[in-house]
N, C-alpha and C positions, 0 to 999 in steps of 0.2 A: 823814467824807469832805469837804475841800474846797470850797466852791465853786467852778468854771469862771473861774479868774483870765483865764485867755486862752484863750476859747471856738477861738483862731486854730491852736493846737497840734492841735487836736484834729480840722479841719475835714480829710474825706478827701474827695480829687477824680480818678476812674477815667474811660476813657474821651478822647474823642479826634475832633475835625471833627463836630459837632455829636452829638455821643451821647455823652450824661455821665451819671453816678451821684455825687452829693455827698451825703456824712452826717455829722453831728457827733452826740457823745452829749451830751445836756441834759437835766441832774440836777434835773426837776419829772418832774409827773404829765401821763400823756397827755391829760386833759381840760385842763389848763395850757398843753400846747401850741398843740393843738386850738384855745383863745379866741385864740391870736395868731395863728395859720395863717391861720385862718376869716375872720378880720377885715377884711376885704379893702376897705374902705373906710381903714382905717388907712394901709395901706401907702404912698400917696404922701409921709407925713410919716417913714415908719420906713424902705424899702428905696432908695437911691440914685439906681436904675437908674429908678424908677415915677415918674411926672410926676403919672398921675392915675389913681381907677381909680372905675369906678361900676358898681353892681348893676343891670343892666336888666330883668330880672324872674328870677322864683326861684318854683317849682314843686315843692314840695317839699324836695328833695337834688338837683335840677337846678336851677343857677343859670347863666345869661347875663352873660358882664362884660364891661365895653371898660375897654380898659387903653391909657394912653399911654404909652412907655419914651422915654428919653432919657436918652443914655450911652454914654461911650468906645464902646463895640461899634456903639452905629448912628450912627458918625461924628457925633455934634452933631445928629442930625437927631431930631424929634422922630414917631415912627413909634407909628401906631394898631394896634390890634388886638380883635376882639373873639371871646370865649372863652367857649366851653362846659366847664361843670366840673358834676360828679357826687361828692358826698360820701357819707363814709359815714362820720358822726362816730365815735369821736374819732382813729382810726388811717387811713382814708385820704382822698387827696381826687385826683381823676384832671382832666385837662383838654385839651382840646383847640382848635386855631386854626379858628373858621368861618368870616373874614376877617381880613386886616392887609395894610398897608403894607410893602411892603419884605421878607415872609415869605414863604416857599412853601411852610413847614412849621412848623409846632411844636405838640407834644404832650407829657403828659408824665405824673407824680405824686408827688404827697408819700405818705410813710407814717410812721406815730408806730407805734415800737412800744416797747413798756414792756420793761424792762432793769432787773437788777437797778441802782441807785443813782440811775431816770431813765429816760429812753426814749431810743432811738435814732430823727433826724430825720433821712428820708433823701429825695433827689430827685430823680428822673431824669427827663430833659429828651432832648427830640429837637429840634434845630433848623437847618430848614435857610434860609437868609437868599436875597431875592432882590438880590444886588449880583455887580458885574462879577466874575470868578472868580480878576484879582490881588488882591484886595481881600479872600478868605477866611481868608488865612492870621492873617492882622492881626486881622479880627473874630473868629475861635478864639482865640487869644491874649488876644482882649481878655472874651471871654466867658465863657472860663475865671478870668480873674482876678475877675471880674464874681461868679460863681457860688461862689467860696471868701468874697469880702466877704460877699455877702447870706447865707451861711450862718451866718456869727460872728455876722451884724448879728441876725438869727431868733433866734437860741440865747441872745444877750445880752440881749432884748426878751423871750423867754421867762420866764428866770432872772429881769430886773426886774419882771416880772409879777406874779411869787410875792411878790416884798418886798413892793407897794402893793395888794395882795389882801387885803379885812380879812380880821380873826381872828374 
């Protein structure tokens, strides 16, 4: 089998006004995914949309993060948020908004589930933005496109994971 030339064929996005489901399939193992999911200190250098993100404490599988975004969808503006997330390695991780900027809503969860050639990486997202109500149609639009990049970008940072993993 191939490896994932263009993670970007493969990226499915269902869903519609803040209520998505996005999955790609990514030809590793689900603890493979898992260490880049998890990683959440990484992301400001790997996912576009993430300016910044920091662990505030972590209690087991209960972790606290603030994450800054900044991207097309929140107009240039750089909008806070901090987030409760409960894992349950290697296949899920749930999360939800206790405060942001500019948010009235967002919740959501990743799931790794193993697949014959790879696991499917799947993630459904609820979000509802607090901006004037001409201004939705454009941030869906742009979130959506938002949510098919950060997919490829995940799936590709997976897939490069395995190459620099010693033997």
């Amino acid at each position: 089998m191939p490896i994932l030339a263009s993670p970007a064929a493969r990226v499915n996005l269902k869903g519609s006004q803040g209520n998505y489901t996005a999955s790609v399939m990514v030809p590793v193992s689900a603890q493979q995914a898992w260490s880049v999911l998890s990683n959440y200190e990484s992301m400001p250098g790997l996912m576009p949309d993430i300016q910044q993100t920091k662990v505030l404490s972590r209690s087991g599988r209960h972790i606290e993060l603030s994450q800054t975004y900044k991207a097309p969808y929140t107009f240039g503006l750089s909008i806070k948020a901090n987030l409760q997330v409960q894992e349950t390695p290697p296949t899920k991780m749930s999360y939800s908004l206790i405060r942001g900027e500019r948010i009235k809503q967002l919740s959501g969860n990743w799931t790794i589930t193993p697949v014959k050639g790879g696991v499917l990486l799947k993630h459904q997202l609820q979000v509802v933005p607090q901006i004037p109500s001409f201004l939705l149609g454009t941030y869906y639009d742009l979130t959506e496109t938002n949510l098919r990049q950060s997919m490829q970008i995940l799936a590709k940072a997976m897939i490069n994971s395995v190459s620099r993993a010693p033997s």
